[in-house]
C-alpha positions, 0 to 999 in steps of 0.5 A, spaced: 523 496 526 521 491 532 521 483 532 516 480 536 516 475 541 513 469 542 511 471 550 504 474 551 497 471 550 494 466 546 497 467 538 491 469 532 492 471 524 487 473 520 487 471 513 486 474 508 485 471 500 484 473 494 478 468 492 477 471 485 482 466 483 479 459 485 487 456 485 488 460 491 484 456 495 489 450 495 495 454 498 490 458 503 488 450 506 496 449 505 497 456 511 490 454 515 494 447 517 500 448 518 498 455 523 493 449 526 499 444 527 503 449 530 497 452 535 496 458 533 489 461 532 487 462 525 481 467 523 478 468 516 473 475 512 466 471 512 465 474 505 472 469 503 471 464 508 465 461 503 469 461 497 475 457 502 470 452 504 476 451 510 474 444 513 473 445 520 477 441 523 482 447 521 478 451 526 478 457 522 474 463 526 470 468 520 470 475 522 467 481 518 472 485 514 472 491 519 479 493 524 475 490 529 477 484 524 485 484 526 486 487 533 489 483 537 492 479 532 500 478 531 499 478 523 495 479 517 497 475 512 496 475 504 495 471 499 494 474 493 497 480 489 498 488 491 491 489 490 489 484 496 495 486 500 493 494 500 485 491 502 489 488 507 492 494 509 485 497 510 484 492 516 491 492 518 492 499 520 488 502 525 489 495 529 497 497 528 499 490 525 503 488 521 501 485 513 505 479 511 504 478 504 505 472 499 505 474 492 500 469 488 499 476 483 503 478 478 509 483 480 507 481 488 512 488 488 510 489 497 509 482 498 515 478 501 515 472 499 513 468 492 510 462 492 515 458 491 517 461 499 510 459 502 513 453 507 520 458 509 514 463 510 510 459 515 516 456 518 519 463 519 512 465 523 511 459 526 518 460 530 517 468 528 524 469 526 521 475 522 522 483 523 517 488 522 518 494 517 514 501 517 512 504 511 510 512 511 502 513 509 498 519 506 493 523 509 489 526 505 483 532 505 478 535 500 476 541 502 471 547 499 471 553 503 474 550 509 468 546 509 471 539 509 468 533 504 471 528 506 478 526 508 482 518 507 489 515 507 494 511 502 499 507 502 502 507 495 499 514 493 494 520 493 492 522 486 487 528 483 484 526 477 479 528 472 473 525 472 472 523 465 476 522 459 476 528 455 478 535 457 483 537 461 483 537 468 485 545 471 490 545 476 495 550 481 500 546 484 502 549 492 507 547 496 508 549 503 503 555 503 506 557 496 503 556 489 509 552 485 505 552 478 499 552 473 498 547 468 492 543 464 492 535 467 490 529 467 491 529 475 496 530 480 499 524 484 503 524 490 506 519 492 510 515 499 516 512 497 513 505 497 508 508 492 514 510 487 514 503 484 507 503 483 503 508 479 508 514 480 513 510 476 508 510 470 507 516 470 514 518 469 517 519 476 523 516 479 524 510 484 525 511 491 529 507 496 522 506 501 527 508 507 527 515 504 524 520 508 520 525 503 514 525 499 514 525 490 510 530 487 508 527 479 503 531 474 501 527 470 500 528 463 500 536 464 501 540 459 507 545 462 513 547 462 515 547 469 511 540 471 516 534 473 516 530 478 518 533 484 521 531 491 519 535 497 520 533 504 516 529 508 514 535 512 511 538 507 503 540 505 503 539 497 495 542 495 492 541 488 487 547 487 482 545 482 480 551 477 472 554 479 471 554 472 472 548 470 470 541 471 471 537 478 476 532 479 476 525 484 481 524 490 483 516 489 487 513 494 490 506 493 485 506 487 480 504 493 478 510 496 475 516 492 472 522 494 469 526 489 473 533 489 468 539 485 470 545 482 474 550 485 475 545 491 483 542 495 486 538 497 491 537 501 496 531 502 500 530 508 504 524 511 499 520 515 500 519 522 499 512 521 504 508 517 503 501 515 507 496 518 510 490 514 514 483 515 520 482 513 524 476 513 532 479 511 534 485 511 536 483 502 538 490 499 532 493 495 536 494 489 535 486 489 527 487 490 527 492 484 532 486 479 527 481 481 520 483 480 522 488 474 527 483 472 532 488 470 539 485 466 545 485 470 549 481 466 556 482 466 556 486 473 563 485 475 562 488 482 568 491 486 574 486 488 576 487 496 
């Protein structure tokens, strides 16, 4: 963890907004002027700064939505839900800055904020009386004998799936150089802490604290009796072969990145040399994270009595 300072050259964030709803512009115009007021330099994806239609007198510089688009910056920050932010993430990681995200989707889970807290978000940026957190990534790799395909990287999760709705998608499992289990599927995911919440939890693996090290292993809909989640270390090399004689599959990262995957080829996940970084404004226990946006029933909790 690190918190920034307020030495140093000239301020700048980029922006980055969900425009396919129309009401995003309002609160996006709201951050462009309070940033502006407060001297800090505000830069805009060309394909959104249309869709803001920001009154110039903001200043607002369009950039392409490259990794170019985010170096230097102090901060990208998010309107929009976790699908915005993991697009956000595409720029913000190779240019190693941090994401601030205010939810403006539905469950918002990797924002920070709501918007009921956008004010107290700018005012925390402006004053930057916030701290940044790293989360693990994934690195990921398709190969056909040794011959690489194509590699890619997620935040939330890596998943092997079938391409097409029926069948059965053939798989062995390996972990650390070593076959774990056989077994028909509709894929395999391999998910960081971050991503437990996400689509490794629908498919039936277990929340973890994003502090924890290690990575979570979870089939989906496999037809084996040995074929729970699992949780590996963070060290570990978890591979997916696909049977040769059977249908290929798809490498999906985020659900934003695919690598087609054919048969008889593997993939190999392993943590990524580079995290994402994210803004935190306190230091609230996850567990209140986790009651808020699955709005889980506490009442009647007591607590312990000093």
């Amino acid at each position: 963890m690190s918190t920034p300072t307020p030495s140093g050259p000239p301020r700048e964030v980029l922006l980055v907004v969900h425009t396919g709803r129309a009401e995003n512009a309002e609160p996006a115009k709201r951050v462009a002027a309070r940033l502006t007021a407060a001297g800090i330099g505000l830069r805009v994806l060309v394909e959104e700064n249309e869709d803001l239609a920001l009154p110039s007198v903001l200043g607002a510089h369009p950039v392409d939505a490259s990794p170019a688009a985010a170096a230097g910056a102090e901060l990208v920050l998010v309107l929009g839900g976790d699908g915005t932010l993991l697009r956000a993430a595409e720029i913000a990681r190779p240019a190693r800055v941090p994401v601030l995200g205010i939810n403006l989707g539905r469950v918002g889970f990797l924002a920070e904020a709501d918007p009921d807290d956008l004010e107290a978000a700018l005012d925390a940026v402006v004053n930057t009386e916030y701290r940044v957190e790293e989360r693990m990534t994934l690195d990921a790799v398709v190969t056909l004998d040794d011959v690489v395909l194509g590699r890619s990287w997620a935040l939330n999760e890596a998943s092997v799936e079938k391409r097409s709705r029926g069948g059965i998608l053939e798989v062995v499992l390996e972990v650390d150089g070593r076959p774990l289990s056989g077994f028909g599927c509709d894929g395999v995911l391999v998910s960081t802490p971050t991503g437990s919440t996400a689509y490794a939890f629908s498919a039936g693996g277990p929340v973890m604290w994003p502090d924890t090290e290690a990575l979570l292993v979870v089939p989906s809909n496999a037809h084996a009796l040995f074929a729970g989640p699992l949780v590996v270390s963070p060290h570990s090399v978890v591979a997916v072969e696909i049977d040769a004689n059977g249908p290929g599959a798809v490498l999906s990262c985020d659900s934003r990145r695919t690598v087609a995957v054919p048969a008889g080829a593997r993939v190999e996940v392993v943590r990524g040399e580079t995290p994402v970084r994210l803004v935190r404004f306190d230091n609230a226990p996850f567990t209140d994270r986790l009651v808020g946006k699955f709005n889980l029933p506490v009442q009647g909790w007591r607590g312990k009595h000093h």
